[in-house]
MIMIVO-237762 format. One record per residue: residue in three letters; y, z, x of N, C-alpha, C in turn. Coordinates in steps of 0.02 Angstrom, whole numbers, padded with zeros to 5 digits, always signed. Last residue first. Layout:
MIMIVO-237762
ALAYZXYZXYZX...
This chain:
MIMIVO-237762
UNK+01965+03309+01953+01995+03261+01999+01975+03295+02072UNK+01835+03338+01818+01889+03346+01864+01909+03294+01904UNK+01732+03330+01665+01755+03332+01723+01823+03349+01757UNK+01666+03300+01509+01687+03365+01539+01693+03331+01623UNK+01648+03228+01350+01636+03223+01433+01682+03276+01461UNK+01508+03164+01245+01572+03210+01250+01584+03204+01338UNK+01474+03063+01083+01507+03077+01185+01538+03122+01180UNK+01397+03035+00960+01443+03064+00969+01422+03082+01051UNK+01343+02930+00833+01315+02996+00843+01397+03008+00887UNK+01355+02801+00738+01302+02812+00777+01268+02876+00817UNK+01486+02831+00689+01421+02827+00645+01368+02834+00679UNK+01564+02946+00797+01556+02877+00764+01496+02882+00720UNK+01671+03035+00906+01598+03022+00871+01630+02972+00820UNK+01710+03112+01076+01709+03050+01039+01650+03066+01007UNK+01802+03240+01166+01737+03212+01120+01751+03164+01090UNK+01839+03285+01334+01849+03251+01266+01779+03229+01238UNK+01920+03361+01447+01869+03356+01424+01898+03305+01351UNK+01976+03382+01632+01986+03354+01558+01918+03363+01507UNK+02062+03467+01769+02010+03460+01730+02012+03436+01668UNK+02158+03525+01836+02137+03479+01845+02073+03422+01822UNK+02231+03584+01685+02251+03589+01763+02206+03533+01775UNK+02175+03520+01589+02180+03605+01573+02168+03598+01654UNK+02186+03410+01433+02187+03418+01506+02187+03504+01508UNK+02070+03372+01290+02144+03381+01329+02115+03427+01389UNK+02031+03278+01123+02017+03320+01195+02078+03350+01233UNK+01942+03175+01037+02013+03219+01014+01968+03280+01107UNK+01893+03031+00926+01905+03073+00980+01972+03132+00969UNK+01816+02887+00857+01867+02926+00854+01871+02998+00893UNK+01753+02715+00850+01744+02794+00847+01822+02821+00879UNK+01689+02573+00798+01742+02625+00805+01723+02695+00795UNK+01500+02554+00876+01568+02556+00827+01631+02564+00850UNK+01399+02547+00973+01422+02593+00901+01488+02592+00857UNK+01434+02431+01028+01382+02426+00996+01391+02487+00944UNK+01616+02481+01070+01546+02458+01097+01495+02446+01044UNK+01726+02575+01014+01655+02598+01066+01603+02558+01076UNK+01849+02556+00992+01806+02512+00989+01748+02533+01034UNK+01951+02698+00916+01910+02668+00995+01861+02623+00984UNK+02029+02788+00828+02004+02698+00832+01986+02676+00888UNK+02118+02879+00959+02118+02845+00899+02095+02785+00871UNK+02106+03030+01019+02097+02932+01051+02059+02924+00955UNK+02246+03141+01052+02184+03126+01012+02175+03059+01032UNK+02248+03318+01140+02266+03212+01145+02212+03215+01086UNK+02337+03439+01222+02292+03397+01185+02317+03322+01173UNK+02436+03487+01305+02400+03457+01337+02337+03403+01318UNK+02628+03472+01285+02585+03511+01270+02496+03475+01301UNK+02731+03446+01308+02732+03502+01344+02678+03522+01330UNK+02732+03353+01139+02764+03372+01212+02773+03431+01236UNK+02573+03320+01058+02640+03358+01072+02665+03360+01143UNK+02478+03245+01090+02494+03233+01043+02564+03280+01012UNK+02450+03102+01191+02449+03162+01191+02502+03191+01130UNK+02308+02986+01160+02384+02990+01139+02387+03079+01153UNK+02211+02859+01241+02228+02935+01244+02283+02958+01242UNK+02118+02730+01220+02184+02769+01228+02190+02831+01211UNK+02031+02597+01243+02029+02695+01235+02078+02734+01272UNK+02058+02497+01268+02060+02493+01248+02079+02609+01208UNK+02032+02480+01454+02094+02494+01414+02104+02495+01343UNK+01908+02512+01516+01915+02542+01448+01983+02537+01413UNK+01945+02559+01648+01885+02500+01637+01880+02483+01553UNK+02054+02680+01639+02046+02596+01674+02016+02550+01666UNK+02107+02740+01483+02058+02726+01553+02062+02661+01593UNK+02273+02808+01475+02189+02760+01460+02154+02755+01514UNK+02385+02875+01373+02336+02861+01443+02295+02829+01418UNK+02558+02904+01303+02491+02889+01310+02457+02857+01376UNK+02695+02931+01287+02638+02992+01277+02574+02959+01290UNK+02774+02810+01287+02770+02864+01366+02733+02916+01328UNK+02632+02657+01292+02678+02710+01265+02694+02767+01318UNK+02544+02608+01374+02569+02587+01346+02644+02622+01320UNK+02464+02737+01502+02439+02681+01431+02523+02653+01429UNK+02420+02767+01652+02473+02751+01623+02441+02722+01572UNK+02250+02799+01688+02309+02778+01711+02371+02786+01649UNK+02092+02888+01754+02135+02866+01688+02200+02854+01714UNK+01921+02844+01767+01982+02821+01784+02038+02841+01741UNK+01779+02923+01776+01841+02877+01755+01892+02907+01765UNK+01602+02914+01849+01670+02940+01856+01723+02903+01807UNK+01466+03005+01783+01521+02944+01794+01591+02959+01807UNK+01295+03046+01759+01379+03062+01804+01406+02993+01795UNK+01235+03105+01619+01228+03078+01682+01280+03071+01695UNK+01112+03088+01471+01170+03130+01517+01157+03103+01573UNK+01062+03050+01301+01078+03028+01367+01139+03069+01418UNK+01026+03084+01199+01007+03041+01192+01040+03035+01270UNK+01015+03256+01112+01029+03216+01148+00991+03145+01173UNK+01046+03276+00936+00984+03280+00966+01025+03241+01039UNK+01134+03247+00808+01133+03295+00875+01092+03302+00920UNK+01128+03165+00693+01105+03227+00721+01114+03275+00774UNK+01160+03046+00794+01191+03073+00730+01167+03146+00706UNK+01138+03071+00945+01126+03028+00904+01161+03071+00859UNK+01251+03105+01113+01190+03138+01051+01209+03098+01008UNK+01291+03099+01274+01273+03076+01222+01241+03078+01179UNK+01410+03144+01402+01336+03166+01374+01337+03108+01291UNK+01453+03113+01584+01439+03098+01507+01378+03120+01467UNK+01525+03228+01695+01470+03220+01663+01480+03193+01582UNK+01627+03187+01820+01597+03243+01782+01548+03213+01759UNK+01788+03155+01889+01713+03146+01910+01684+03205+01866UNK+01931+03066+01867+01896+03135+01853+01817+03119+01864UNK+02064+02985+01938+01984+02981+01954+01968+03071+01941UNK+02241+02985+01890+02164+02982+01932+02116+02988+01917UNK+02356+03074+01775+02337+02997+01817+02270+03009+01859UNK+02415+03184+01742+02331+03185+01725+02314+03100+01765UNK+02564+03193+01786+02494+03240+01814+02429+03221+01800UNK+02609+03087+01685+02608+03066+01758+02548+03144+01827UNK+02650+03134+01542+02575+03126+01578+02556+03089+01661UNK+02786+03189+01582+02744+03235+01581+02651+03207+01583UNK+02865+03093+01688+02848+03108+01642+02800+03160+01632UNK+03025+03167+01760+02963+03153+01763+02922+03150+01711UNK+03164+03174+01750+03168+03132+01772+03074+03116+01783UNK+03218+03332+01748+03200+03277+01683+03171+03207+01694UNK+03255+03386+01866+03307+03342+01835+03293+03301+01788UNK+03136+03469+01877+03195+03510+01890+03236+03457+01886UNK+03010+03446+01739+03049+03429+01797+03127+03449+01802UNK+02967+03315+01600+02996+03375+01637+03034+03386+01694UNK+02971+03215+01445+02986+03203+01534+03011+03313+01511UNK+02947+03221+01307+02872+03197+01361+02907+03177+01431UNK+03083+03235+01253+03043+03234+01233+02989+03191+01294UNK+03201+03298+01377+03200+03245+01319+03114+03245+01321UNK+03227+03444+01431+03237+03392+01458+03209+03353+01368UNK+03247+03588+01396+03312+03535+01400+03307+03478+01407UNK+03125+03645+01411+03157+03626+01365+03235+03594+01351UNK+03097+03627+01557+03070+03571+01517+03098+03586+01415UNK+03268+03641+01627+03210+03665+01617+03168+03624+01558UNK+03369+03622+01740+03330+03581+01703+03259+03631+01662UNK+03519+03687+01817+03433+03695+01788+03411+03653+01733UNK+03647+03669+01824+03604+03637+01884+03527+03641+01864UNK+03691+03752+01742+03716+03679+01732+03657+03635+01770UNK+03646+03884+01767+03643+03854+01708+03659+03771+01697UNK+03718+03894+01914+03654+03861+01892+03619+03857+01836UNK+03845+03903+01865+03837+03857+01897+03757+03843+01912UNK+03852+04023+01812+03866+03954+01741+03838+03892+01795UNK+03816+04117+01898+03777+04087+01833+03794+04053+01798UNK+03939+04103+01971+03855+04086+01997+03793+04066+01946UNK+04022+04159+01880+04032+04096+01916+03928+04070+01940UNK+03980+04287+01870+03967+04257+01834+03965+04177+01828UNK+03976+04341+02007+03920+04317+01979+03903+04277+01922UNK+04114+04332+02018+04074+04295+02077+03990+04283+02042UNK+04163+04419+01926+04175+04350+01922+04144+04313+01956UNK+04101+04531+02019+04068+04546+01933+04108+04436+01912UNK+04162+04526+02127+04077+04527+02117+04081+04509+02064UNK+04320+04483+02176+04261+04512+02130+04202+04507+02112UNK+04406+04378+02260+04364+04373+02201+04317+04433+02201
């Protein structure tokens, strides 16, 4: 056999064997497709909640940690203490999210929009009452 058939052989054979995340099916990656894509943002981000009234004026900062796990759907997360605040990612392969209709408690429903960026998340929530934002890591 011949180099020039030897290679081409070699390249059909790992064309077959490569997975790449555009081959694989919508929100799984991975060298056999076989992972989901929000299975990276799972754990404990430690950062900082902030909170401003309707205006903007701040009304409260301070550390908390959350939780975020598996939601419901295979594009969506949530928090642990909070399963209600879901976090839909809103293209595949991709890192933004929006949290949709969040029963926030004494302020209301409120509505959000954030995303991951390696180990790090951020997201804003606002409502009639004013508006969270939170910035942390794992």
């Amino acid at each position: 056999m011949t180099i020039k058939p030897l290679l081409a052989t070699l390249l059909f054979v790992l064309t077959l064997t490569n997975c790449s995340r555009e081959n694989c099916e919508d929100w799984y990656e991975g060298d056999d497709c076989s992972t989901q894509q929000r299975d990276k943002f799972y754990g404990v981000y430690i950062g900082v909640l902030k909170t401003y009234d309707p205006q903007g004026g701040l009304v409260s900062e301070g550390p908390i940690d959350l939780t975020i796990e598996q939601g419901s759907e295979i594009n969506e997360l949530r928090l642990t203490n909070q399963p209600d605040c879901v976090f839909v990612l809103t293209t595949t392969g991709e890192t933004g999210f929006t949290i949709p209709n969040y029963n926030g408690g004494t302020g209301g429903t409120v509505n959000g929009e954030g995303g991951f960026n390696g180990k790090t998340v951020f997201f804003i929530i606002e409502g009639a009452t004013g508006s969270s934002q939170f910035f942390g890591s794992k």
